[in-house]
ChimeraX commands (.cxc) that place a marker at each C-alpha (Angstrom):
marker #1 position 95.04,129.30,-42.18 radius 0.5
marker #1 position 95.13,127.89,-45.77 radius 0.5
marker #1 position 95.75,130.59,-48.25 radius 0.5
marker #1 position 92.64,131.34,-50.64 radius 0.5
marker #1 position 92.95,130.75,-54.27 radius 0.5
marker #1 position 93.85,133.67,-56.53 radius 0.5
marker #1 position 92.46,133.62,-60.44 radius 0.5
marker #1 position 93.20,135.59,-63.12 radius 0.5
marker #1 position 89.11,137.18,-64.16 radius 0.5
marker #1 position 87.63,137.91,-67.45 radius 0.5
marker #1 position 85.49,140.87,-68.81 radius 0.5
marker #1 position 82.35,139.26,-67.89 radius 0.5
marker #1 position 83.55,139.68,-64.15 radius 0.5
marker #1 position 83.59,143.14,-64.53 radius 0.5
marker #1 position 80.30,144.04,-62.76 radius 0.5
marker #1 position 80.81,141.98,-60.12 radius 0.5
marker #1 position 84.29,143.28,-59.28 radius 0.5
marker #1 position 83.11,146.87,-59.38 radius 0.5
marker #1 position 80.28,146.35,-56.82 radius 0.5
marker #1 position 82.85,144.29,-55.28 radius 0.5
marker #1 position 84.91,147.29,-54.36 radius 0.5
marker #1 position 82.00,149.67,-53.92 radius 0.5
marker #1 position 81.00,147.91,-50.90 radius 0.5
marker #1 position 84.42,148.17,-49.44 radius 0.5
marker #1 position 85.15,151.66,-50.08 radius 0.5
marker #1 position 81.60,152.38,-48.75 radius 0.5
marker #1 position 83.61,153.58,-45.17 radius 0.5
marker #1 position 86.19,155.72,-47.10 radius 0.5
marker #1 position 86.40,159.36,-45.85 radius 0.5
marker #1 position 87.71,159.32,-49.87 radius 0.5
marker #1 position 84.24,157.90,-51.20 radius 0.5
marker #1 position 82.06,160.02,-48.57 radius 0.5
marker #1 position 83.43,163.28,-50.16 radius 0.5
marker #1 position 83.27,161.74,-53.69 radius 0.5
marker #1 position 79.49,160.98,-53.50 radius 0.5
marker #1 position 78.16,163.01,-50.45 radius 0.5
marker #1 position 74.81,161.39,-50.68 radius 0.5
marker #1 position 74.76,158.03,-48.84 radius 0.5
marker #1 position 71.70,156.47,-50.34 radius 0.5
marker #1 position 73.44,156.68,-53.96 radius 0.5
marker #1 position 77.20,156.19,-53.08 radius 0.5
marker #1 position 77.54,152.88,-53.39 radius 0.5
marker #1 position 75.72,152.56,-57.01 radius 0.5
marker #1 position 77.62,155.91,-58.21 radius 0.5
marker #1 position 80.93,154.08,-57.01 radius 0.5
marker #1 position 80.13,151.03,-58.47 radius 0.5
marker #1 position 79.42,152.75,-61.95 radius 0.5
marker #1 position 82.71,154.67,-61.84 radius 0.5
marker #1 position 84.68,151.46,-60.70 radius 0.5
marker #1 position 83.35,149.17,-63.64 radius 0.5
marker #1 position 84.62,151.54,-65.73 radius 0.5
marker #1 position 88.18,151.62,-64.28 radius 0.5
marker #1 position 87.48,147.69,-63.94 radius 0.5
marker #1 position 86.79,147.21,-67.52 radius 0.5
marker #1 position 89.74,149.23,-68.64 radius 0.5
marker #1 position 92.14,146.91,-66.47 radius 0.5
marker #1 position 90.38,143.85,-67.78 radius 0.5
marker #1 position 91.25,144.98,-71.21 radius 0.5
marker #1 position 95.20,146.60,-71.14 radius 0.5
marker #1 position 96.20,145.21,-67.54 radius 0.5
marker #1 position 95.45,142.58,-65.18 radius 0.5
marker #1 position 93.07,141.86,-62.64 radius 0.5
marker #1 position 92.94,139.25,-60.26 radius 0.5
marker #1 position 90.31,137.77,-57.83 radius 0.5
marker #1 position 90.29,135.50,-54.36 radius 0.5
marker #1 position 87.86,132.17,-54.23 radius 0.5
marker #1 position 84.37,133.01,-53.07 radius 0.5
marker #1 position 84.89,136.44,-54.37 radius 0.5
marker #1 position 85.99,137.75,-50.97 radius 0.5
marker #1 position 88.43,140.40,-52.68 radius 0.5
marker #1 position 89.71,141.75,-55.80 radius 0.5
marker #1 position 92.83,143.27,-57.21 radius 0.5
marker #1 position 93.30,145.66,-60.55 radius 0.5
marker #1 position 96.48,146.38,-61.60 radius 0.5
marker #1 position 97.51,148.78,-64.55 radius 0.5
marker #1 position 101.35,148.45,-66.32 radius 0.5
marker #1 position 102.79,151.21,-66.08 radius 0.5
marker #1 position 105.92,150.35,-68.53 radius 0.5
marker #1 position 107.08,152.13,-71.72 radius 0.5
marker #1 position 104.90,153.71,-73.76 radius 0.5
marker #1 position 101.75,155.24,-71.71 radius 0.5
marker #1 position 97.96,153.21,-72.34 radius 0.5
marker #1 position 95.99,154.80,-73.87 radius 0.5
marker #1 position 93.11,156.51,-72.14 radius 0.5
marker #1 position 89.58,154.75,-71.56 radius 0.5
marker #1 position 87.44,155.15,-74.77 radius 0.5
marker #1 position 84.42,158.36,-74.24 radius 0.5
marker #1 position 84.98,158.04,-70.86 radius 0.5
marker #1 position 84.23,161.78,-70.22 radius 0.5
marker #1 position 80.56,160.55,-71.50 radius 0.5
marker #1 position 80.57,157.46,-69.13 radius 0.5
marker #1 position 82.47,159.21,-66.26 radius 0.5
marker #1 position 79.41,161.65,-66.41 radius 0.5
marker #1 position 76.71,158.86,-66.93 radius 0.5
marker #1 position 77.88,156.97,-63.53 radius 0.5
marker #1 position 78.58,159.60,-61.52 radius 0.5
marker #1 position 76.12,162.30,-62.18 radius 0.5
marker #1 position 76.11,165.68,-59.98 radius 0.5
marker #1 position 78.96,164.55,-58.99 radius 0.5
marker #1 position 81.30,164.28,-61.89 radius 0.5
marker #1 position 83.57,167.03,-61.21 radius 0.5
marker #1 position 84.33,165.49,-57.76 radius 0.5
marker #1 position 86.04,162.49,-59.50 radius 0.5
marker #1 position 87.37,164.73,-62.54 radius 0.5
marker #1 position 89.19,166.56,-59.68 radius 0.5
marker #1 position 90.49,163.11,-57.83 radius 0.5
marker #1 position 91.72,161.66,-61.28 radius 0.5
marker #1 position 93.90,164.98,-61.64 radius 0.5
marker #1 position 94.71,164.82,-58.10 radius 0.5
marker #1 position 96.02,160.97,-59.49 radius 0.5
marker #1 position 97.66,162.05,-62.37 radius 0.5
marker #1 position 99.82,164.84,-61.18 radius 0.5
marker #1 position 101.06,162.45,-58.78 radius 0.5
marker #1 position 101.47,159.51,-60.65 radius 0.5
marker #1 position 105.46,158.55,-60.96 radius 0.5
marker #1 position 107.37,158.36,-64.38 radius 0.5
marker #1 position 109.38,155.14,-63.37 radius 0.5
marker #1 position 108.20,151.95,-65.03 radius 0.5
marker #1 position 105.67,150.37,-62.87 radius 0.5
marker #1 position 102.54,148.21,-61.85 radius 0.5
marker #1 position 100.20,150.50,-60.37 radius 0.5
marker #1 position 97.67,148.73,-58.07 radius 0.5
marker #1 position 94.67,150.93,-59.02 radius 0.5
marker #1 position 91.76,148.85,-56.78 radius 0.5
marker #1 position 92.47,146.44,-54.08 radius 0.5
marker #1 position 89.36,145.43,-52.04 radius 0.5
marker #1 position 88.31,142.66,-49.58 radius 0.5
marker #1 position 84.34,142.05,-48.60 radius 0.5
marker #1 position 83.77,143.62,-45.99 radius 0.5
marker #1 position 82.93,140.68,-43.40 radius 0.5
marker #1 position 85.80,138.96,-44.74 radius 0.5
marker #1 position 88.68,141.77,-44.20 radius 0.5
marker #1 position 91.61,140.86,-41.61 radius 0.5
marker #1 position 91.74,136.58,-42.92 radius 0.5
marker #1 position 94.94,136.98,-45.54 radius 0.5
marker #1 position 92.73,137.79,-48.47 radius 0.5
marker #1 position 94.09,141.16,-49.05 radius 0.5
marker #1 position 97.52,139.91,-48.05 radius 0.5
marker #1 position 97.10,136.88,-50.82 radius 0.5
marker #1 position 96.40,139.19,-53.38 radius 0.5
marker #1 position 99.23,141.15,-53.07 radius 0.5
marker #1 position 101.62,138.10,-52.91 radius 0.5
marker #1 position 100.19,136.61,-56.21 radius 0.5
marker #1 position 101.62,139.53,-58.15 radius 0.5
marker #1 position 104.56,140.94,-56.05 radius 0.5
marker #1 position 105.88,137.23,-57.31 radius 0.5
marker #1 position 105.56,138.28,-61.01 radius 0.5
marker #1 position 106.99,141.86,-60.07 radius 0.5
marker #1 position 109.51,140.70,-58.32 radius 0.5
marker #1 position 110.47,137.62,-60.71 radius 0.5
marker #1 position 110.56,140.50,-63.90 radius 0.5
marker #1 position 112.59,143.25,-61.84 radius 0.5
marker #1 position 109.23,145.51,-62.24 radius 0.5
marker #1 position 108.52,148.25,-59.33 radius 0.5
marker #1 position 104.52,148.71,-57.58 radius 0.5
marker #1 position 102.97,151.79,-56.93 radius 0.5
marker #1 position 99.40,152.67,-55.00 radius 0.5
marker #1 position 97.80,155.23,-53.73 radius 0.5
marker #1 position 96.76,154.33,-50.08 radius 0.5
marker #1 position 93.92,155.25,-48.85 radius 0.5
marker #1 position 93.36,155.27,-45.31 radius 0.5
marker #1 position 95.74,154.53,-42.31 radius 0.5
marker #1 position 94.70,151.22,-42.22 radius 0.5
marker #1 position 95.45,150.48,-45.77 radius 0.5
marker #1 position 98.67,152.28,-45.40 radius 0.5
marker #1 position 100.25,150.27,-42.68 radius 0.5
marker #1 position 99.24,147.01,-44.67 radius 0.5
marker #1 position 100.93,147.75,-47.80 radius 0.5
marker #1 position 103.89,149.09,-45.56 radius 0.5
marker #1 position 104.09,145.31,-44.12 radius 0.5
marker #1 position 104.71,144.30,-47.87 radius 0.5
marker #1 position 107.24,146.92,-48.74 radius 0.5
marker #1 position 105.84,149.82,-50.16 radius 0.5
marker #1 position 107.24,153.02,-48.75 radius 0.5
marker #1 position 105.14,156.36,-48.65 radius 0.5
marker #1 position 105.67,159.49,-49.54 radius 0.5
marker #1 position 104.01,162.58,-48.02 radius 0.5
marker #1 position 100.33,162.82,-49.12 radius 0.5
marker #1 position 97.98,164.63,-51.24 radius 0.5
marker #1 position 94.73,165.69,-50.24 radius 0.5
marker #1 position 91.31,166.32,-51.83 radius 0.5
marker #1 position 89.74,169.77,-50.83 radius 0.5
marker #1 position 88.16,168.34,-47.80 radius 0.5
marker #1 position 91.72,167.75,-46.12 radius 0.5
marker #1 position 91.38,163.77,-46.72 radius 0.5
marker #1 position 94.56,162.20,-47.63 radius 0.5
marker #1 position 96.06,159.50,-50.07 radius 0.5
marker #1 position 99.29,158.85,-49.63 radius 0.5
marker #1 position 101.31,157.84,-52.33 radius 0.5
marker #1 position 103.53,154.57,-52.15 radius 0.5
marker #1 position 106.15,152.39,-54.08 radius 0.5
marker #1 position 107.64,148.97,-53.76 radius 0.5
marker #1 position 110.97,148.19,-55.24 radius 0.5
marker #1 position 111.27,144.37,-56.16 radius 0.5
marker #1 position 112.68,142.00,-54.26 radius 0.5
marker #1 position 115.39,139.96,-55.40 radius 0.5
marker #1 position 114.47,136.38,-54.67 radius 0.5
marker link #1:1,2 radius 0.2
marker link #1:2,3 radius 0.2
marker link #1:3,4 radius 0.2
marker link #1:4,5 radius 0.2
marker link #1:5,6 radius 0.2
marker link #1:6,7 radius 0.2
marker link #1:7,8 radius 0.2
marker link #1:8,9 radius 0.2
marker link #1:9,10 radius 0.2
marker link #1:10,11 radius 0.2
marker link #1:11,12 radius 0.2
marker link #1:12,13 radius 0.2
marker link #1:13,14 radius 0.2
marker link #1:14,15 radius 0.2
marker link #1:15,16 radius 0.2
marker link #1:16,17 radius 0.2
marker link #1:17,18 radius 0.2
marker link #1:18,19 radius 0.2
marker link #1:19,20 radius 0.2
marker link #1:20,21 radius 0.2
marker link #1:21,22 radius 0.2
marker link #1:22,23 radius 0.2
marker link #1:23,24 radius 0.2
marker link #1:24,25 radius 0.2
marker link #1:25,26 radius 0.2
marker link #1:26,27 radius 0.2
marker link #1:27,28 radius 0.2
marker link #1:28,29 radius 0.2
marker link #1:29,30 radius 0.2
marker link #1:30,31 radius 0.2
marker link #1:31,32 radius 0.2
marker link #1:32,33 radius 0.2
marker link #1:33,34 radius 0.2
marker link #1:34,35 radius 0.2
marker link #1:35,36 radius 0.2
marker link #1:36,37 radius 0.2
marker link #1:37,38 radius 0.2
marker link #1:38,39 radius 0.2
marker link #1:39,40 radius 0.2
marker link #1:40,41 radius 0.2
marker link #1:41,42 radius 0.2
marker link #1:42,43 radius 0.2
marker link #1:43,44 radius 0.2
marker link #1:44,45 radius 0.2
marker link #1:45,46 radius 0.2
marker link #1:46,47 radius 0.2
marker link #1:47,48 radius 0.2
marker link #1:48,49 radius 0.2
marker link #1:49,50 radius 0.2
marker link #1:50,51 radius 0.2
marker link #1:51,52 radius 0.2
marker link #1:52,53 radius 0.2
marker link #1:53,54 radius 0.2
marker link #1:54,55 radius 0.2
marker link #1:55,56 radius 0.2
marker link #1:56,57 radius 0.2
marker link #1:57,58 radius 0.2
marker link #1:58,59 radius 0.2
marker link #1:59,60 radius 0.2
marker link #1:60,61 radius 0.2
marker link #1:61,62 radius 0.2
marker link #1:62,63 radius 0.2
marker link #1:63,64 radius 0.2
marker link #1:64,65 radius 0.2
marker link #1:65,66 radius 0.2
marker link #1:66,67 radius 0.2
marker link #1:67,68 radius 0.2
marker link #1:68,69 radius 0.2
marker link #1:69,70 radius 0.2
marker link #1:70,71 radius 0.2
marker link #1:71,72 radius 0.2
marker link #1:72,73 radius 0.2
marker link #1:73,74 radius 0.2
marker link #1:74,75 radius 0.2
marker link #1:75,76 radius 0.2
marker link #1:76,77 radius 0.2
marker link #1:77,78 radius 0.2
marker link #1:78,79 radius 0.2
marker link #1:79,80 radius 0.2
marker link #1:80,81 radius 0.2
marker link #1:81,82 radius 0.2
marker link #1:82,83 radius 0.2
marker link #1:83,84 radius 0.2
marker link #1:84,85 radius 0.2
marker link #1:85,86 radius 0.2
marker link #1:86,87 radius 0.2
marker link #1:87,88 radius 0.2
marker link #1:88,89 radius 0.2
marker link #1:89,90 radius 0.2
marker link #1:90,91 radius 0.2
marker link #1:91,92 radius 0.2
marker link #1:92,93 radius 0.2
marker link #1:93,94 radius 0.2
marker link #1:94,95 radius 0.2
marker link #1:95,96 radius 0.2
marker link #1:96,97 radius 0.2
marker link #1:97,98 radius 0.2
marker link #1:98,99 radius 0.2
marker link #1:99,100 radius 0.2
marker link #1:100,101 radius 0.2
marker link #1:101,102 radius 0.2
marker link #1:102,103 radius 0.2
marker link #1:103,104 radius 0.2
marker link #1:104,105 radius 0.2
marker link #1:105,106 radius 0.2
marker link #1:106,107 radius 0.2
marker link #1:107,108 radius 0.2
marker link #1:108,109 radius 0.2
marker link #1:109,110 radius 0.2
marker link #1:110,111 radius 0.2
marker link #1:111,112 radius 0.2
marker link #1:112,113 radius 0.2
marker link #1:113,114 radius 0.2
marker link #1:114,115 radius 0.2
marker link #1:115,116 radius 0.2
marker link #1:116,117 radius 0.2
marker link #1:117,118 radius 0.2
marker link #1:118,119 radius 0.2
marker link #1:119,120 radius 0.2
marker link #1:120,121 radius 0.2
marker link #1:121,122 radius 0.2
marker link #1:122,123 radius 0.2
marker link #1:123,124 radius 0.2
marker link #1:124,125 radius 0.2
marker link #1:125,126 radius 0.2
marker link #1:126,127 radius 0.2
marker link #1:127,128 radius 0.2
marker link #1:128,129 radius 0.2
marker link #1:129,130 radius 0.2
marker link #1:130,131 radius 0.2
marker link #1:131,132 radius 0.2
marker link #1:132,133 radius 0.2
marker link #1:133,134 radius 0.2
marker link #1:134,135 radius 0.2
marker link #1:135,136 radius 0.2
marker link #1:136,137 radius 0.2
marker link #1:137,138 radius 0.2
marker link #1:138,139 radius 0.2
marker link #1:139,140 radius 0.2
marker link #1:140,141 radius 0.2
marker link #1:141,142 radius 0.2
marker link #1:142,143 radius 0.2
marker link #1:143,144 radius 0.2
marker link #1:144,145 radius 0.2
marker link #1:145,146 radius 0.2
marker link #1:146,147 radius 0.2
marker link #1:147,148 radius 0.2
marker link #1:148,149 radius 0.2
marker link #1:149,150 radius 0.2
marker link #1:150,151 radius 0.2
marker link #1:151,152 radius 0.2
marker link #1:152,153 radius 0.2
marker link #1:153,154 radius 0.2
marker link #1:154,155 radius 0.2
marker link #1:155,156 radius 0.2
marker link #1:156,157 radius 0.2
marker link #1:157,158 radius 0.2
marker link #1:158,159 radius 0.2
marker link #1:159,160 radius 0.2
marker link #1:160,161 radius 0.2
marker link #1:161,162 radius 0.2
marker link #1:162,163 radius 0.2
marker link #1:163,164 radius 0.2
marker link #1:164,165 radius 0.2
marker link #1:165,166 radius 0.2
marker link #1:166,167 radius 0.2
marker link #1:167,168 radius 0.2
marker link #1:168,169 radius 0.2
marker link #1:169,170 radius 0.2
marker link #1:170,171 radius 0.2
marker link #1:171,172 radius 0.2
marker link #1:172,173 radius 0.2
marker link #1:173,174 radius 0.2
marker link #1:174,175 radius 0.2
marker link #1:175,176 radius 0.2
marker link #1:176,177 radius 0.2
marker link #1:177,178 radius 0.2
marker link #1:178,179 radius 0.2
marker link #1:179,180 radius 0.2
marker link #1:180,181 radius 0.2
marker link #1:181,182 radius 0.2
marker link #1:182,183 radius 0.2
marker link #1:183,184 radius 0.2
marker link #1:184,185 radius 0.2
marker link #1:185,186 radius 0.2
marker link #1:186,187 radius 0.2
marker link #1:187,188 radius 0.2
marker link #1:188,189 radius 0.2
marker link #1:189,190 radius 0.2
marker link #1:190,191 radius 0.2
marker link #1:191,192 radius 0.2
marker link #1:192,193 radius 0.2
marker link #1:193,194 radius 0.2
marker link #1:194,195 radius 0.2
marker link #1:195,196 radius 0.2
marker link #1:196,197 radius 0.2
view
């Protein structure tokens, strides 16, 4: 299987990417507590995605696979912390509606278990849905563990289903027990050293 093309996108891919990811994390046990309503979770996700999306577009990096079968988002993590996403309280509440505390409460859940060791945090990772188990997801990965592991620079996620956590297990992340919103539903929390090539 040839291995699909990975680009570097701009800010007018931002749309796009977030709906992107929506439809993946439609199945999420994550996204199903976020946005109980099923009729309006994928929009609601998409709005609070393109805002994350946007962010990364601006102070990090994200990358995308030919056709647009899958997306990466990754956030440095090095230094001196980014600063946070301009009125995002105000936009946080204009995507997401009623349910705005729901993803106040998962970006503290985030935060207070966020490491303090310079990083590249892989905020998004999503693959179409019909095109998931062909290398995309794999291919994305590789494209930037090379620049992580050429500059000496750790990876951290936060995986979200058992699924997602034995794949980034196959590329070297190692977990760490998880956190869980209120329903019980876990993320669990994993880092990559780099490999010396």
């Amino acid at each position: 299987m040839t291995q699909p093309t990975i680009v570097q996108l701009g800010p007018e891919d931002a749309r796009w990417v977030a709906e992107r990811i929506a439809e993946s994390f439609m199945v999420l046990p994550a996204t199903r507590w976020l946005v109980p309503d099923e009729a309006k979770r994928e929009a609601v996700l998409a709005g609070n995605f393109e805002i994350i999306v946007a962010y990364a577009l601006r102070h990090g990096l994200v990358f995308g696979a030919e056709n647009r079968a899958g997306v990466a988002v990754w956030l440095p993590s090095v230094g001196e912390p980014l600063p946070p996403p301009e009125d995002y309280d105000a936009r946080l509440a204009a995507a997401c509606g009623e349910w705005t505390p729901r993803f106040v409460h998962l970006d503290e859940l985030f935060a207070a278990n966020h490491p303090h060791e310079d990083h590249h945090h892989l905020a998004l990772l999503a693959v179409q849905p019909d095109r998931q188990g062909q290398g995309i997801g794999t291919a994305l990965l590789h494209h930037h563990h090379a620049w992580l592991d050429a500059n000496g620079v750790a990876g951290y996620l936060e995986a979200s289903s058992e699924i997602s956590r034995s794949l980034y297990a196959r590329h070297g992340y190692r977990g760490s027990e998880p956190f869980r919103l209120p329903d019980g539903t876990p993320f669990w929390p994993m880092w990559r050293e780099p490999v010396a090539r």
